[in-house]
C-alpha positions as CSV (number, residue, x, y, z in Angstrom):
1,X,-37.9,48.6,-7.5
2,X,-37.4,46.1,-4.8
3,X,-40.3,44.4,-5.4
4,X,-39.8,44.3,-9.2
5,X,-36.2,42.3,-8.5
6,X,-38.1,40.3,-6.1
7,X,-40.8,39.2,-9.0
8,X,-38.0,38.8,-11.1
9,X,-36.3,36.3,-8.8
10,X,-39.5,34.2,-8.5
11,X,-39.6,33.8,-12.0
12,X,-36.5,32.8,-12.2
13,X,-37.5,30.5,-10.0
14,X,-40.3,28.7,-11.9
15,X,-38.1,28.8,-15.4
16,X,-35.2,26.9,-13.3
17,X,-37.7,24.3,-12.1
18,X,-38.9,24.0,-15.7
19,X,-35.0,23.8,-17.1
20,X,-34.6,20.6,-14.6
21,X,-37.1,18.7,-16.3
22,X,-35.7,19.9,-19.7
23,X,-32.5,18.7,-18.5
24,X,-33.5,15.3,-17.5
25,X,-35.5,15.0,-20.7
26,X,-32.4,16.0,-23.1
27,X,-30.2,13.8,-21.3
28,X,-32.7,10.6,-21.7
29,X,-33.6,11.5,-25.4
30,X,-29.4,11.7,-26.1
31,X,-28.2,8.6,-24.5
32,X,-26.1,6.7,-26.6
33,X,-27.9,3.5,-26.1
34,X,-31.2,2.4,-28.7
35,X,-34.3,4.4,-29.4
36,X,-36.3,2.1,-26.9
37,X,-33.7,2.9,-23.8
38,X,-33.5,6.5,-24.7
39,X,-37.7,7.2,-24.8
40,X,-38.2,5.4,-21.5
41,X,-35.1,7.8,-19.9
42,X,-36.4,10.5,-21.0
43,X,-40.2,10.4,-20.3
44,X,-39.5,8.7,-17.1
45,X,-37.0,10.8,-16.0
46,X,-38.9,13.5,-16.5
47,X,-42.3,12.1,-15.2
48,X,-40.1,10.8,-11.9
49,X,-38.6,14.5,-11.7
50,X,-42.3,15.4,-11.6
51,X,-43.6,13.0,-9.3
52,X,-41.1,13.8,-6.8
53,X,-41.4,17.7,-7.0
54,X,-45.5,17.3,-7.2
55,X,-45.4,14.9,-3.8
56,X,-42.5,17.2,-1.8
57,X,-41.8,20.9,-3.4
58,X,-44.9,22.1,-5.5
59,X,-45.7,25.7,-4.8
60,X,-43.2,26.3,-2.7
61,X,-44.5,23.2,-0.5
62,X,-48.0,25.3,-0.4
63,X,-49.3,22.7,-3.6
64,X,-47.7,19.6,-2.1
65,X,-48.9,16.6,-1.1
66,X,-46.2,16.1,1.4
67,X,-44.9,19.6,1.7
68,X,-41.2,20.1,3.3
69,X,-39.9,22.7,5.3
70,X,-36.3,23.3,7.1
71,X,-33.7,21.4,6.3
72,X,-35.5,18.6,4.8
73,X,-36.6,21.5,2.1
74,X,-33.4,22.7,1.1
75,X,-32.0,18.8,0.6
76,X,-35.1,18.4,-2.1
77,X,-33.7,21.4,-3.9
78,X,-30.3,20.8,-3.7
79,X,-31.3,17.1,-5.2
80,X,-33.7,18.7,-8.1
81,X,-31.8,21.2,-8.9
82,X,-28.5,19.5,-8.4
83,X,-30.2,16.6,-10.7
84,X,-30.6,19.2,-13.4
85,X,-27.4,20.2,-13.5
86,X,-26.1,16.6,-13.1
87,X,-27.9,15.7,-16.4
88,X,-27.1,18.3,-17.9
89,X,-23.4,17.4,-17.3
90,X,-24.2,13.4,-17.8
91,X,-25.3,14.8,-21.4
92,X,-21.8,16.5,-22.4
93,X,-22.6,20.0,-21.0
94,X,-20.8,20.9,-18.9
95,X,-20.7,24.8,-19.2
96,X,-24.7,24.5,-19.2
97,X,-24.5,23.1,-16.1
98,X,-22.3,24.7,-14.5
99,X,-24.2,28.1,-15.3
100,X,-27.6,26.4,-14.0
101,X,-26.0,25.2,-10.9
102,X,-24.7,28.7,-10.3
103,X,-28.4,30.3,-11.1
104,X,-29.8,28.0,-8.7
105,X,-27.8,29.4,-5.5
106,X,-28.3,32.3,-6.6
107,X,-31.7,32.2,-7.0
108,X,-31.7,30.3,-3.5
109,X,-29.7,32.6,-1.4
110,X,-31.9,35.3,-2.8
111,X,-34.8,33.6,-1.5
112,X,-33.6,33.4,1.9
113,X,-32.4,36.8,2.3
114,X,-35.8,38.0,0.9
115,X,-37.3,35.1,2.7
116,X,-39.4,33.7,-0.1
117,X,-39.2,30.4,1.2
């Protein structure tokens, strides 16, 4: 059963990193500013979201180019995650993001108990 909850909080995992470059993309696409401000936001925000988690977090830092451990690993997730949350908040969702921000320590403090960091 354990090891069910365990999967489960994995997965969790992998749909939260995919909600953060949701996030960044919604909030790019919705500025309030003309069409060619709001397609550069939100592609590049998303393809800067991806950069930085492809360089420093992929796979758990197992896929990274520049993988992270410690300290300097938690401050990258607090950053992506936290940036997720922050644009869904930017974007006038606040309850969103407050419920995403929430998943995320979840999620993390289940990790560490667990210790699938």
């Amino acid at each position: 059963m354990l090891g069910i909850v365990k999967g489960a909080n994995a997965a969790l995992m992998f749909f939260l990193e995919l909600g953060v470059l949701a996030s960044v993309g919604y909030w790019g696409f919705t500025l309030s500013a003309a069409w060619w401000i709001r397609v550069p936001a939100g592609v590049g925000g998303v393809a800067l979201f991806i950069t930085a988690w492809a360089l420093f977090g992929a796979g758990g830092g197992a896929n990274a180019t520049f993988p992270l451990t410690g300290l300097a690993r938690a401050a990258l997730e607090i950053l992506w995650f936290g940036g997720g949350a922050a644009a869904l908040y930017a974007a006038g969702l606040a309850t969103p993001a407050y419920i995403f921000f929430v998943l995320f320590v979840v999620n993390a403090a289940l990790r560490i108990v667990w210790k699938q960091v």
